[in-house]
N, C-alpha and C positions, 0 to 999 in steps of 0.2 A: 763574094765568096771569101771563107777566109782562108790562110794561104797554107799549104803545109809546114810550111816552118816556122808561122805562130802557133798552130795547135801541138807540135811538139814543142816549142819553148815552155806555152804553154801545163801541157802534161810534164815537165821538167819540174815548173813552178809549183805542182801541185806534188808531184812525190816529192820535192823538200820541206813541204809543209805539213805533211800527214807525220804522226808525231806518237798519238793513242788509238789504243783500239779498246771502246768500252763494252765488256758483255753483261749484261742488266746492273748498268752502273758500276760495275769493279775493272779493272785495267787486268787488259790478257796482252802479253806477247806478243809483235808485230815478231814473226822468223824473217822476214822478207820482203822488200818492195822494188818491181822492177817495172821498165819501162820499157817499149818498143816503140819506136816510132810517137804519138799522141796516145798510147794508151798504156795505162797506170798498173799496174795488179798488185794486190795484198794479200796477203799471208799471214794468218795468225796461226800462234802454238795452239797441240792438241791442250784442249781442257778435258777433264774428267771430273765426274759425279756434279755433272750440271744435272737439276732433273727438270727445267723449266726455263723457257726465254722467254724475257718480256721486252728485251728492246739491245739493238745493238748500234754502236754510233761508230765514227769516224771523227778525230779530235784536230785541230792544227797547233800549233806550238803555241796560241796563245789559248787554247783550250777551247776556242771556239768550234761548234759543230760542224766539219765537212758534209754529212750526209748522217741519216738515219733511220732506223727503222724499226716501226714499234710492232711487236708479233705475242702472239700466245699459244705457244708450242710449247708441248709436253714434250719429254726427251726419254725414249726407252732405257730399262738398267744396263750398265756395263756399256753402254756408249762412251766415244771419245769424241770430240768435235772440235774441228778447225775452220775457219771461215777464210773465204778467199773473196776478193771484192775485186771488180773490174771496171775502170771507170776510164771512158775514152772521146776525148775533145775533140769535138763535131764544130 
């Protein structure tokens, strides 16, 4: 079992390395990243006049991919959209 004080070091090691937040390839606003305990949450700024997502990533400093996810959603008019992510080490 791992111990609760690697998986929050852990979650420590991964909010200093979260860096980008790509929404269908173009860089949105990280507003926020906090941590409790082993788990991580993200906060991106509101965007406006998305009218389609094809894929949203997670980048680390050296640009490599922390996680992602490929979707095709249509986005009603006059929407605003911020993405919140929550990633917690088990």
């Amino acid at each position: 079992m791992i111990s609760q004080v690697y998986r929050e070091r852990t979650a420590a090691d991964l909010k200093n390395r979260i860096t980008k937040v790509l929404l269908n390839g173009n860089e949105t606003k990280i507003v926020e990243i906090t941590i409790r305990g082993a788990v991580v949450k993200v906060l991106t700024q509101r965007e406006e006049g998305i009218k389609h997502i094809k894929s949203v990533q997670i980048l680390d400093e050296q640009n490599n991919v922390i996680t992602e996810r490929a979707t095709d959603l249509d986005v009603s008019n006059n929407r605003t959209l911020d993405f919140r992510f929550t990633f917690e080490v088990v």
